[in-house]
C-alpha positions as a Python dict, from the first residue, in 0.01 Angstrom:
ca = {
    (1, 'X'): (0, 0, 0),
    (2, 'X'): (169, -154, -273),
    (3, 'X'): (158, -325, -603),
    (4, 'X'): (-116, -429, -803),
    (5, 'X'): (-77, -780, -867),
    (6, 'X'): (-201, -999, -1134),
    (7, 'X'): (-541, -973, -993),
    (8, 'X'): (-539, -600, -1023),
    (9, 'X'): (-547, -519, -660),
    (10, 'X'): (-321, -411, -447),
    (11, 'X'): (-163, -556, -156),
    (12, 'X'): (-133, -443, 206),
    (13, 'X'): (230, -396, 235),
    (14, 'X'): (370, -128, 429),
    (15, 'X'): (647, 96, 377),
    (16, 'X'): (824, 341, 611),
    (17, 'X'): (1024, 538, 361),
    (18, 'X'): (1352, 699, 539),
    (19, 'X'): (1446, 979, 263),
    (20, 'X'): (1230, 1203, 45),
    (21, 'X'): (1027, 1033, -197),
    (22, 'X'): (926, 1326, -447),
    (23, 'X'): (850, 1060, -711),
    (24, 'X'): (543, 898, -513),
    (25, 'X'): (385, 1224, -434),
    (26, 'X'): (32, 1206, -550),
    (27, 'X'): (55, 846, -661),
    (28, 'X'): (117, 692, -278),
    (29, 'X'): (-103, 767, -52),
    (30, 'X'): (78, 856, 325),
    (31, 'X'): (-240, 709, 546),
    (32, 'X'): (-36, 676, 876),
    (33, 'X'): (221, 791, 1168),
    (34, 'X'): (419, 561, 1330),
    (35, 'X'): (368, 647, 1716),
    (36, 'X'): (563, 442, 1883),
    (37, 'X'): (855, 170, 1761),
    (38, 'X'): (1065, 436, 1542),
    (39, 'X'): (1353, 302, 1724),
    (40, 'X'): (1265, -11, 1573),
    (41, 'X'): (1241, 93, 1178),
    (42, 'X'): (1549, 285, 1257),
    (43, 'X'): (1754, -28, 1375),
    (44, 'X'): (1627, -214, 1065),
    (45, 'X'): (1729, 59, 837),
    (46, 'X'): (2057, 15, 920),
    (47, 'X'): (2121, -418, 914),
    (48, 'X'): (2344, -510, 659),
    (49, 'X'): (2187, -595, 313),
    (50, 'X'): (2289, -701, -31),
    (51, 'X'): (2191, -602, -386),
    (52, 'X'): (1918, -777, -555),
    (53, 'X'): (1895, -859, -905),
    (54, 'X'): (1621, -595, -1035),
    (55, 'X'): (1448, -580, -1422),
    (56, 'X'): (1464, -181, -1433),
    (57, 'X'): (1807, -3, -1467),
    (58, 'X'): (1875, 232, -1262),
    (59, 'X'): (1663, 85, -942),
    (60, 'X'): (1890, -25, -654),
    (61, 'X'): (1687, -307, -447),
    (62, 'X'): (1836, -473, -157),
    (63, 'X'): (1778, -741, 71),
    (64, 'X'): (1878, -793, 467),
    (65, 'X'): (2119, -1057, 467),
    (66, 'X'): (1960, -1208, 751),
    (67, 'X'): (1590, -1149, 705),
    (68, 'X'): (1440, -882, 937),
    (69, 'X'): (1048, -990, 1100),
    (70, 'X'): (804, -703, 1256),
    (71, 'X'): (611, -978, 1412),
    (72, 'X'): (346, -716, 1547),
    (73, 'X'): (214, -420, 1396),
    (74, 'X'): (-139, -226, 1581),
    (75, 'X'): (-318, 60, 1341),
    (76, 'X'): (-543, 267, 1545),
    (77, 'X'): (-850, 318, 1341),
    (78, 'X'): (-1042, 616, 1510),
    (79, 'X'): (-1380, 432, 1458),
    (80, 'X'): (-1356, 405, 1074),
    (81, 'X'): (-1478, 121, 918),
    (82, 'X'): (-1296, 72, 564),
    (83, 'X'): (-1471, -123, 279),
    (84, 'X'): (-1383, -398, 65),
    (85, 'X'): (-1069, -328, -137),
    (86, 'X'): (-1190, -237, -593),
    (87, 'X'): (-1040, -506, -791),
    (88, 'X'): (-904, -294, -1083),
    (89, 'X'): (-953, -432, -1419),
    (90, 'X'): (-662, -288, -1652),
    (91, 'X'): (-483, -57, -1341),
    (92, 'X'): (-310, 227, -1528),
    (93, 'X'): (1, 183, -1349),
    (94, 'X'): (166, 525, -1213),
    (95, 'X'): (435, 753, -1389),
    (96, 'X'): (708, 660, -1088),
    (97, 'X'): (669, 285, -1279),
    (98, 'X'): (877, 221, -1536),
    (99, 'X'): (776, -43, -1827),
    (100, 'X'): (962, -331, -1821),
}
């Protein structure tokens, strides 16, 4: 999941991280396993991309030059029923964060 957003709550984006990332450890929460389609996140991780313009030194964040679309993603849920996402009122925002 990611970001908290003006509104305080976060957003259902998902990330398939292809190094080590010590620095989210206890602040990101790791809720899947991709099953089948790793071929597919591979092949994306390696299109061409470009540097974006990015408020906090010493953060690289790229783009794809041409954009990249999963147009179909299924989560197996097991049965589990999830609840409303908590709207967080002043989020403390992790360590990995940096101010701005």
């Amino acid at each position: 999941m990611g970001g908290y957003g003006d509104a305080g709550l976060a957003s259902c984006e998902f990330f398939f991280p292809l190094r080590d990332c010590p620095d989210h450890k206890g602040i990101y929460p790791v809720f899947g396993t991709v099953i089948s389609g790793i071929d597919e996140i591979l092949r994306i991780a390696q299109v061409p991309t470009v540097p974006v313009d990015f408020p906090i030194p010493g953060v690289e964040v790229n783009r794809p030059v041409k954009p990249e679309i999963l147009d179909h993603v299924e989560l197996e849920l097991f049965g589990a029923v999830y609840p409303e996402p908590v709207r967080v009122e002043n989020p403390k925002l992790p360590k990995c964060w940096p101010k701005l």
